[in-house]
C-alpha positions as CSV (number, residue, x, y, z in Angstrom):
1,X,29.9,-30.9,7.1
2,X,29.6,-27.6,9.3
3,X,27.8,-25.0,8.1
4,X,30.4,-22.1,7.6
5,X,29.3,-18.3,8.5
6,X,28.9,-16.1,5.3
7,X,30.6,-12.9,5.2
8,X,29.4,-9.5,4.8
9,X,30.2,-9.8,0.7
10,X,28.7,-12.7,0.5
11,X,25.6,-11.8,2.6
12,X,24.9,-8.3,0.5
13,X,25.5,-10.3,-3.3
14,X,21.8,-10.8,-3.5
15,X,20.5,-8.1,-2.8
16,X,22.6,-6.4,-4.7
17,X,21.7,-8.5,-7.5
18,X,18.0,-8.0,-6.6
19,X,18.6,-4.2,-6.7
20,X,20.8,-4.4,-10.2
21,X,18.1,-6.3,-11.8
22,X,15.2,-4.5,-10.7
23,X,17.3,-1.4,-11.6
24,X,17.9,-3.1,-15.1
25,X,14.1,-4.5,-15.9
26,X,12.1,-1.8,-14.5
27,X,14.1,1.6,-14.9
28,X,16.4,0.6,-18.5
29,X,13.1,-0.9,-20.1
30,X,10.0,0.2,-18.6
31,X,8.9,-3.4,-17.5
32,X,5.4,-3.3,-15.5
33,X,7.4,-4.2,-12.1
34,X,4.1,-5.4,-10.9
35,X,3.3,-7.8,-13.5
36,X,6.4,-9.8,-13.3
37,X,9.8,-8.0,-13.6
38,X,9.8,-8.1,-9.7
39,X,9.1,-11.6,-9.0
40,X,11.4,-12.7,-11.8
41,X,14.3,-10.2,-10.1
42,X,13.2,-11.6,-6.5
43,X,13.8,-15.9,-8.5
44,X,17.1,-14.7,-9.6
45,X,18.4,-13.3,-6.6
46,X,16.7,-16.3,-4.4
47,X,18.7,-18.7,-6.9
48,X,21.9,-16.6,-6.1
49,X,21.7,-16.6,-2.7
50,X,21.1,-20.5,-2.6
51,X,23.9,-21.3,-4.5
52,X,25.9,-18.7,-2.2
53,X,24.2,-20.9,0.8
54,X,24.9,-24.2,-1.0
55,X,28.7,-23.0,-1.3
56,X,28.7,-22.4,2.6
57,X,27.6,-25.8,3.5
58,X,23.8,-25.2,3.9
59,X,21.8,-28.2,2.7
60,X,19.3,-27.8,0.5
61,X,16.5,-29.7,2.7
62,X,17.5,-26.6,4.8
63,X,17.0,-24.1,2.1
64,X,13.8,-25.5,0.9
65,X,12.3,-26.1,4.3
66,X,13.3,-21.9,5.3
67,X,11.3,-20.8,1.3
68,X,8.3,-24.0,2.5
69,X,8.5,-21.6,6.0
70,X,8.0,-18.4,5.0
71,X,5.3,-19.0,2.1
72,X,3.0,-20.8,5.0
73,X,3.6,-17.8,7.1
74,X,1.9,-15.4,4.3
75,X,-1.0,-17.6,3.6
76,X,-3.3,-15.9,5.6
77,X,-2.7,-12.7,4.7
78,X,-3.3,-14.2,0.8
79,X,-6.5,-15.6,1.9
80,X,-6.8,-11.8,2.9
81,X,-5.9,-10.5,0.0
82,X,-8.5,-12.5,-2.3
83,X,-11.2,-11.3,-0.3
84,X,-10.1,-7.6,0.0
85,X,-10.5,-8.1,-4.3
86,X,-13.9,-9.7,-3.5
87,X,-14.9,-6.5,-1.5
88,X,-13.4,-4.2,-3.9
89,X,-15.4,-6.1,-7.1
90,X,-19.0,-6.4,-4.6
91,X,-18.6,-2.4,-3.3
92,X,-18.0,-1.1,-6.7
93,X,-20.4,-3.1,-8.5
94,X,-23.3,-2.5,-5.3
95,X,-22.8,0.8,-5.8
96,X,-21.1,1.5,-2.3
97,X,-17.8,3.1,-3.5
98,X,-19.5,5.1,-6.4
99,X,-22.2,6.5,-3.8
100,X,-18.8,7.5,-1.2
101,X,-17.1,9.3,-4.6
102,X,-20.5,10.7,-5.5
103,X,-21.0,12.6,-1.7
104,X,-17.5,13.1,-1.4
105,X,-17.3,15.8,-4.5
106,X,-19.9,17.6,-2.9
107,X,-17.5,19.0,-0.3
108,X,-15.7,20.8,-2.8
109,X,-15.7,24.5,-2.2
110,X,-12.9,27.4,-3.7
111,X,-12.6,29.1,-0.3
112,X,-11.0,25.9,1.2
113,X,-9.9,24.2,-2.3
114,X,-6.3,22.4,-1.2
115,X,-7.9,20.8,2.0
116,X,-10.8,20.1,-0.1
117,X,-8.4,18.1,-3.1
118,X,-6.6,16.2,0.4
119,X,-10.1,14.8,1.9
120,X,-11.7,14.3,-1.7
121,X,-8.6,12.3,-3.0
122,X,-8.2,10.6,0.8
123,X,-11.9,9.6,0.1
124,X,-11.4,8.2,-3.1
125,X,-8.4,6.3,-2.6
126,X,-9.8,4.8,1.0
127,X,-12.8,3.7,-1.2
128,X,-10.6,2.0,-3.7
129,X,-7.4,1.2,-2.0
130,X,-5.6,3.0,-4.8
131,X,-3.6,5.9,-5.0
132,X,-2.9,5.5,-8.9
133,X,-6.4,5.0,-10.0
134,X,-7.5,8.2,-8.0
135,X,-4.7,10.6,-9.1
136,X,-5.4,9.6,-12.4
137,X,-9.0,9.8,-12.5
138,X,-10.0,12.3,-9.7
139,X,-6.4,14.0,-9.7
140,X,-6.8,14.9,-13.2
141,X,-10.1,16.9,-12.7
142,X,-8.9,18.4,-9.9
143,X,-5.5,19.3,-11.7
144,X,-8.0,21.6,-14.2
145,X,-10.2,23.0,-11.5
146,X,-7.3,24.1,-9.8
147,X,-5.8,25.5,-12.8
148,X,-9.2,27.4,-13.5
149,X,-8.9,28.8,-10.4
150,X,-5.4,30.2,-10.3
151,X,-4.1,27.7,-7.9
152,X,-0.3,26.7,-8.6
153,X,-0.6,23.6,-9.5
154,X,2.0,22.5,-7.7
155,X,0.3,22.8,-4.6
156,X,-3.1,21.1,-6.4
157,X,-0.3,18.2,-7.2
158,X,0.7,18.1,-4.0
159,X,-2.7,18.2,-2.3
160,X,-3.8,15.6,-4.2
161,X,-1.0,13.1,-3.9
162,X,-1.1,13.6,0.0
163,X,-4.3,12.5,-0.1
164,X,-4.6,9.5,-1.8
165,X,-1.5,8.4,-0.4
166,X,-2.8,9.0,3.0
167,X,-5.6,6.5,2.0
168,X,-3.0,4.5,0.0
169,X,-1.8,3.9,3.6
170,X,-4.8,3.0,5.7
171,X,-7.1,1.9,3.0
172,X,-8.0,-2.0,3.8
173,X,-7.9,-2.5,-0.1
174,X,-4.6,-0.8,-0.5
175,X,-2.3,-4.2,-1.9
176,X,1.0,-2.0,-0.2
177,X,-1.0,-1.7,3.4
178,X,-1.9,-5.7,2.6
179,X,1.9,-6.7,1.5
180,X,3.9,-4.3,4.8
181,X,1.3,-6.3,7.0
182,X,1.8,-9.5,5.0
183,X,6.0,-9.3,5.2
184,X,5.8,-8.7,9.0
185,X,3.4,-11.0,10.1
186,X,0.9,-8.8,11.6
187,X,-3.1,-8.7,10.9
188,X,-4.4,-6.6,8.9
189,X,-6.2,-4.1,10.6
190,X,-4.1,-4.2,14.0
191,X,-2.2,-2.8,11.3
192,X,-3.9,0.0,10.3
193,X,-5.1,1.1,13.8
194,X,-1.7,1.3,14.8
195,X,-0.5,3.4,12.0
196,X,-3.1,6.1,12.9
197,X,-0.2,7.2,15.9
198,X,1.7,8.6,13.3
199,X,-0.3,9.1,9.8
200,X,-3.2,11.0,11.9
201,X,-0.7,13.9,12.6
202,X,1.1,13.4,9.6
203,X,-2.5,14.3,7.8
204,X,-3.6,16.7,9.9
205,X,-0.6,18.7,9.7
206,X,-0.8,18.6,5.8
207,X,-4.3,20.1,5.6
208,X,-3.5,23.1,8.1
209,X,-0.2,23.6,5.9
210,X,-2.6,23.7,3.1
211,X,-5.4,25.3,4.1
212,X,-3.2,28.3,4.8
213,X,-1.4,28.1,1.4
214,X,-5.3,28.1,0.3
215,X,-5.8,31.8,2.4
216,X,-2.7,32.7,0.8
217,X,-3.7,31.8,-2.7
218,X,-7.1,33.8,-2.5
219,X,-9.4,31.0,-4.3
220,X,-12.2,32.2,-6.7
221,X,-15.0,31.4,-8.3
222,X,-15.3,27.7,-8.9
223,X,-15.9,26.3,-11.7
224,X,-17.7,23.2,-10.8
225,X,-19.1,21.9,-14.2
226,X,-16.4,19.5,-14.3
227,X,-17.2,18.5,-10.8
228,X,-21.2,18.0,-11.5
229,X,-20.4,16.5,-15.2
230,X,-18.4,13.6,-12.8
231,X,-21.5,13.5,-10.3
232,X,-24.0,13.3,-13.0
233,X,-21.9,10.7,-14.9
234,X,-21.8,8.2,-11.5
235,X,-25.6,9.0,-11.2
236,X,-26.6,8.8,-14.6
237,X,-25.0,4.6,-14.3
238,X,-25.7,4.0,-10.5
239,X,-28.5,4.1,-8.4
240,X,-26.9,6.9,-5.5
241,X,-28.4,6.1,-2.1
242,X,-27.5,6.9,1.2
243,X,-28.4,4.0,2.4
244,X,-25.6,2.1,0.9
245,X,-23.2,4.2,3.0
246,X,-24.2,1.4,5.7
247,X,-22.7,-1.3,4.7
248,X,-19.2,0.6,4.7
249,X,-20.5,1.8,8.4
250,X,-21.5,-2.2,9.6
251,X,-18.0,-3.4,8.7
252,X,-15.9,-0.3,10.3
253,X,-18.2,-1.3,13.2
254,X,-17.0,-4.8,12.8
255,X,-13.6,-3.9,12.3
256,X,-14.1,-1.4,15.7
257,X,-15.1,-4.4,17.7
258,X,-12.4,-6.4,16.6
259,X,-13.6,-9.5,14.7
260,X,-11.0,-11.0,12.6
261,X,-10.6,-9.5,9.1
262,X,-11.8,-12.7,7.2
263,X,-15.4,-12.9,8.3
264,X,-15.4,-8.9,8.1
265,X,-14.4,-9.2,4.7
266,X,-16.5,-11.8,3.4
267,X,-19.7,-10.2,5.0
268,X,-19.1,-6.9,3.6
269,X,-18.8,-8.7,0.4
270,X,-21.7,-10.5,0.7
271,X,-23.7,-7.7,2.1
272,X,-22.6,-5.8,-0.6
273,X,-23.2,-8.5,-3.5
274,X,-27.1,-8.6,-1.7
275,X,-27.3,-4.5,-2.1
276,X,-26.5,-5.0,-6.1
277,X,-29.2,-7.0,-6.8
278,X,-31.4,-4.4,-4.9
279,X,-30.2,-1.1,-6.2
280,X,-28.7,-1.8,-9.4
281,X,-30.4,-4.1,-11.6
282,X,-30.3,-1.6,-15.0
283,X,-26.5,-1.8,-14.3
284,X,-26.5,-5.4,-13.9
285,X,-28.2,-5.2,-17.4
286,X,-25.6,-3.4,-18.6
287,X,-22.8,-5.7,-17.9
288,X,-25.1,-8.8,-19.6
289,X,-23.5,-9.9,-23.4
290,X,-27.7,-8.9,-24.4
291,X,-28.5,-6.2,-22.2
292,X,-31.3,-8.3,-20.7
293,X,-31.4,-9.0,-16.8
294,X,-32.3,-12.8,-15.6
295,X,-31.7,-14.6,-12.6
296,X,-29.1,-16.4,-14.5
297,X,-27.2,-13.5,-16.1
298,X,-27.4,-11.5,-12.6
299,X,-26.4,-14.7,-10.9
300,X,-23.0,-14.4,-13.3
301,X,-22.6,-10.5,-13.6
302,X,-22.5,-10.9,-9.4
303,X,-20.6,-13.8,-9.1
304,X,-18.2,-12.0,-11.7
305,X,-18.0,-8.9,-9.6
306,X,-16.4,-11.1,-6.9
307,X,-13.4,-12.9,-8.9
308,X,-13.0,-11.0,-12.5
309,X,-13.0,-7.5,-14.1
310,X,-15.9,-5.8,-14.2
311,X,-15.9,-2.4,-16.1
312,X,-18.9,0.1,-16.3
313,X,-20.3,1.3,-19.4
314,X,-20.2,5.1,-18.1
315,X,-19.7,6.5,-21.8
316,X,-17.0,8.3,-19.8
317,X,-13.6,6.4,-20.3
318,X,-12.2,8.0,-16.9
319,X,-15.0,7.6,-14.8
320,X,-15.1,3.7,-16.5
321,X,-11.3,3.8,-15.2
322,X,-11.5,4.8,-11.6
323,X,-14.8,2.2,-11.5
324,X,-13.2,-0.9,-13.1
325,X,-12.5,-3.4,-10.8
326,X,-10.9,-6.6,-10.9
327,X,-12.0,-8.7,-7.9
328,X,-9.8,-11.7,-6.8
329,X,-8.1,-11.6,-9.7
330,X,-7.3,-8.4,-9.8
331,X,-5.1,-9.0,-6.8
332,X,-3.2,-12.0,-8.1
333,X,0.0,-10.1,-9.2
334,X,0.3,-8.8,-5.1
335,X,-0.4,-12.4,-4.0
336,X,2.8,-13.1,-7.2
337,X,5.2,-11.1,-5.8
338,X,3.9,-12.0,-2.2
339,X,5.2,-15.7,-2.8
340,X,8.2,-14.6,-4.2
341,X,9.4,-12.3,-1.6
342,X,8.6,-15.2,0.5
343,X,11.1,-17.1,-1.3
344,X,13.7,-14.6,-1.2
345,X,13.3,-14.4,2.5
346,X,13.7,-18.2,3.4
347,X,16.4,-18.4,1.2
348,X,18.4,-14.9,2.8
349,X,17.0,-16.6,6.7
350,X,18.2,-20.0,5.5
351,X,22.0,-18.7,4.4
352,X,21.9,-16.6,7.4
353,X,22.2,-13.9,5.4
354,X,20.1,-11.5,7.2
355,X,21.8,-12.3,10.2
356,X,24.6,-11.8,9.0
357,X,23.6,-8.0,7.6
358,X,21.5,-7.3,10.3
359,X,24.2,-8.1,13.1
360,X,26.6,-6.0,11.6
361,X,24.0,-3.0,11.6
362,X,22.7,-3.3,15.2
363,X,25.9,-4.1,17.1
364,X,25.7,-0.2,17.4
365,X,21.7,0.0,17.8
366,X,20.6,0.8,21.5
367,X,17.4,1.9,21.6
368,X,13.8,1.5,19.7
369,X,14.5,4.6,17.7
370,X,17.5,3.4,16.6
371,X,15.7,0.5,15.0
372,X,13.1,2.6,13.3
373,X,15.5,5.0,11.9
374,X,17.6,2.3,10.7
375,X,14.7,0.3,9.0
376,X,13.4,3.8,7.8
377,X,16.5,4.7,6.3
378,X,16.3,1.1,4.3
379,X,13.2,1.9,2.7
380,X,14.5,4.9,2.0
381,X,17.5,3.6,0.2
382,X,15.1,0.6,-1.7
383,X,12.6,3.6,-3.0
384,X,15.7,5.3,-4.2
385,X,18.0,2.6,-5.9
386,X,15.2,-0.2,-6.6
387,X,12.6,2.1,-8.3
388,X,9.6,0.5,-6.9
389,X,7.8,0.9,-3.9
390,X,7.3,-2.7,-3.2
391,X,10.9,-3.6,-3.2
392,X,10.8,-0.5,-0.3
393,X,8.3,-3.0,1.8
394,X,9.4,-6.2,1.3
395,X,13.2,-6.3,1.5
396,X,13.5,-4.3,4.8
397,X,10.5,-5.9,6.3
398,X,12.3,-9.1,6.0
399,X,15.7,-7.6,7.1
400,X,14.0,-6.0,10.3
401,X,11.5,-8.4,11.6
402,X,13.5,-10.9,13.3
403,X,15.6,-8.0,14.7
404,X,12.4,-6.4,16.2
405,X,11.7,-9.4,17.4
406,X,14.4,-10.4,19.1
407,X,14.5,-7.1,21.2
408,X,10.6,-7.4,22.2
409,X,9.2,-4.9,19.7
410,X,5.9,-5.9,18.1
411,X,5.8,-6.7,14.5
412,X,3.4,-3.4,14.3
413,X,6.1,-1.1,15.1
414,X,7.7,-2.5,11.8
415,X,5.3,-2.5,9.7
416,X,4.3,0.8,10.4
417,X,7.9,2.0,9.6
418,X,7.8,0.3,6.5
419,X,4.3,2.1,5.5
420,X,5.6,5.8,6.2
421,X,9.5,5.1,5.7
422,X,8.5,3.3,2.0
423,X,4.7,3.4,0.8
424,X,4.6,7.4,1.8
425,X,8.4,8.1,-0.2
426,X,8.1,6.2,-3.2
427,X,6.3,9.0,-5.0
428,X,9.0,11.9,-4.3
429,X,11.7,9.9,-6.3
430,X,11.9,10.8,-10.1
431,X,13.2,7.6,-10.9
432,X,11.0,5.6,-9.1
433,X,7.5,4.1,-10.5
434,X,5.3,6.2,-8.5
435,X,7.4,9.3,-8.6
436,X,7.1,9.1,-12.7
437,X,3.6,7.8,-13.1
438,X,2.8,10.8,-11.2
439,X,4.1,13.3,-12.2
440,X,2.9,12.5,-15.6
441,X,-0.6,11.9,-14.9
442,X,-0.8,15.0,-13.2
443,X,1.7,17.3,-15.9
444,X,4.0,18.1,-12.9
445,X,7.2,17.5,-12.6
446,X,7.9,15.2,-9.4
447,X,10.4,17.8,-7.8
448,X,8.2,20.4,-8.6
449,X,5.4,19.1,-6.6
450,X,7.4,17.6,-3.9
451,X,7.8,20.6,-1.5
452,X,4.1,20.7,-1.7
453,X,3.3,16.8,-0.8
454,X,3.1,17.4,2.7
455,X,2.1,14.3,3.9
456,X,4.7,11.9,2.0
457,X,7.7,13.5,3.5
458,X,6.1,14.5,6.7
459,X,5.1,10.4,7.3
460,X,8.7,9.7,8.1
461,X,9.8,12.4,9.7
462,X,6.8,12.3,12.2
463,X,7.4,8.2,12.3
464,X,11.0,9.1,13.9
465,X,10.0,11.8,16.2
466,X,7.2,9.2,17.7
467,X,9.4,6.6,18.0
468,X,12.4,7.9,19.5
469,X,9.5,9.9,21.8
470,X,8.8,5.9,22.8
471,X,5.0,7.1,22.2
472,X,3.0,3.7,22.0
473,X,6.0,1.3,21.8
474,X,4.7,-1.7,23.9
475,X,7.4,-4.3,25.0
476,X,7.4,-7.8,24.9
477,X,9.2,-10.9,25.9
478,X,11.7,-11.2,23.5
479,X,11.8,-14.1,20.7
480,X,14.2,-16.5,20.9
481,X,12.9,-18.6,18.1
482,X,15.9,-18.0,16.2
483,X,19.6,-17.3,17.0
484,X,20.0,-13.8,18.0
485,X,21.3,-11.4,15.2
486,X,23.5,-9.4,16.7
487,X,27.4,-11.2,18.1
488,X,28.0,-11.8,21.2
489,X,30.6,-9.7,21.8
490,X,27.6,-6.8,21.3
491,X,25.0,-8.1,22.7
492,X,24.5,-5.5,25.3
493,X,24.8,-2.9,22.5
494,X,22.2,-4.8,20.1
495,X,19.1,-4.7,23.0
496,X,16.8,-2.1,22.8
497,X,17.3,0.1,26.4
């Protein structure tokens, strides 16, 4: 039998079942979309979409062999993702990221208080590859400093979102910098380097915009005993040393020269599992069921670090919260909903789906810039009627990537869209997970604070202007590995001038 085209309808029925559901288990109940609601939504929709394909004459050897296809294509960026959770559990539990926190608040000063919430929650959230964890652990304190000092706190809101978004962005650890390079195919850290085109202004423009609302506001006195009840908690459980800023500083080197992320990322680990045993041996006591340290209960506290949860006994529940770590493990949901998107995506490339979507957008693309503002505006529209940030990454990097392809654009180019068109947005929608954990955590309502977070809606905008500028958009031989997406009688209009 010949395989018959699908239509537009047909084509946009899964996704918009994807959207409805995600809509329906995430916004109506308050599902963790993380911890399942997604991936379900993503099985649904690839079962639609089959049975859509099936109805057009696609075999289901064909189906099956497009889900087998994509899955293999995101293995190594799961192998990735266990060792980033390996790094996470080794740095926190060495000592490394509470030492970076611990330095870090020391750079707080009233005279320069909103560029001083940007690089202190930047810091944090680089160090833990978390924007959540540090707005509700850092964010808070700075939230009542702020206040203290008669700072609106919508600007303190906004100060502190932009910076642990920025490092939400860039962070290594970050599972939505891991998943935009996982969906397109692109390593890691060719990833991150290339985002710095855009996110570097993007940042720098938010702490000039702030440190002149900080002139304007006047600062005060500070009132630091929060600050130094914070430092003195960290210092009071860990053993601060400067010297474990090296380790951080060997595998930026590493990552500098260019050796591939997997080696970078098991040395720092192991580096960093070495520095535990050296520095922190009354912690490691701590986290022992008898409070006694042995080779064999270090051996397992260690090894523990590296693959489970591992929560400090502070005294402090918050500082216990931003410290708690929960190594490979911890990042088993991402690798979830990795393997599920996957499906999705061989079954939409299998039905032809995408081509079908995707073809119908670019027959009036003509340029680079039209593809970024397109796949921009998708993320856009996912943060907005999907509720989740993730949806924002992985449906339009899917959509996109063969169409970049095909018109010799690196895979970079979209995955750098899909960080500052969908990781950067997601928390300036009410509705949206981020946009309502936020504003929450922080007692401010999200369009309240959203004139202030500089950097979220300045990512996009600056993402645009750099790409329709043509500013590092390298070309390449075009792939012809699968049929083009746009019909032939628009080729011409569908290839990037």
């Amino acid at each position: 039998m010949t395989q018959r085209q699908p239509t537009i309808f047909q084509s946009v029925i899964p996704i918009l079942v994807l959207l409805g559901l995600i809509m329906t288990t995430v916004l109506g109940t308050g599902a963790d979309a993380l911890a399942g609601a997604n991936q379900l939504s993503l099985l649904v929709a690839s079962a639609v979409g089959a049975g859509i394909a099936v109805y057009n004459r696609v075999r289901w050897a064909d189906i099956m062999q497009g889900m087998v296809h994509t899955i293999s294509a995101s293995l190594p960026a799961i192998l990735i993702l266990l060792l980033v959770g390996m790094l996470s559990g080794s740095w926190m539990t060495s000592g490394v990221i509470p030492t970076m926190i611990y330095y870090g608040l020391d750079i707080l000063r009233p005279d320069y208080f909103l560029p001083a919430c940007v690089v202190i929650s930047a810091a944090v959230s680089v160090a833990t590859g978390s924007s959540w964890s540090t707005i509700a652990t850092i964010g808070v304190a700075l939230i009542g400093i702020g206040h203290a000092l008669g700072f609106d706190m919508a600007m303190t809101a906004g100060a502190i979102i932009s910076g642990a978004y920025f490092g939400d962005k860039v962070s290594p650890l970050s599972d939505t910098t891991n998943l935009a390079s996982a969906v397109t195919g692109t390593d890691l850290f060719v990833h991150i380097r290339y985002m710095m085109q855009t996110t570097v202004p993007s940042i720098l423009l938010t702490l000039a915009a702030f440190a002149v609302l900080t002139l304007a506001a006047g600062g005060g006195d500070a009132e630091a005993s929060g600050v130094d009840a914070f430092q003195n908690t960290i210092a009071s459980t860990y053993r601060i040393s400067p010297l474990l800023l090296l380790i951080p500083v060997l595998v930026v080197f590493m990552i500098v020269r260019k050796i591939p992320a997997v080696p970078v990322l098991m040395i720092g680990s192991l580096i960093a599992v070495g520095a535990a045993a050296l520095f922190q041996q009354e912690l490691l006591a701590t986290l022992t069921p008898d409070g006694r340290l042995t080779l064999g209960s270090g051996y397992e506290v260690l090894t523990r670090s590296l693959y489970g949860e591992t929560v400090p006994h502070t005294g402090d529940a918050t500082v216990d919260d931003l410290l708690a770590t929960g190594g490979m493990a911890g990042m088993l949901n991402t690798v979830w909903l990795i393997i599920t998107a996957m499906v999705f995506g061989g079954v939409m490339e299998a039905g032809r789906f995408l081509e079908r979507i995707t073809g119908a957008i670019l027959s009036r693309v003509r340029s680079a810039g039209g593809l970024v503002t397109t796949a921009t505006g998708s993320c856009l529209l996912f943060n907005l009627t999907s509720g989740d940030q993730y949806m924002s990454i992985v449906v339009p990097g899917k959509m996109f990537i063969g169409a970049f392809r095909r018109n010799g654009l690196q895979s970079r180019l979209l995955s750098r869209t899909l960080e500052d068109g969908g990781t950067a947005t997601s928390v300036l929608v009410p509705w949206n997970t981020c946009g309502a954990t936020q504003a929450s955590i922080l007692g401010v309502p999200t369009l309240v604070y959203l004139p202030f977070a500089f950097f979220c809606w300045l990512s996009p905008i600056v993402t645009l202007a750099v790409a329709w500028a043509g500013w590092g958009i390298r070309k390449q031989a075009p792939s012809e590995d699968q049929p083009d997406l746009v019909p032939d009688r628009a080729e011409t209009a569908g290839k990037v001038q």
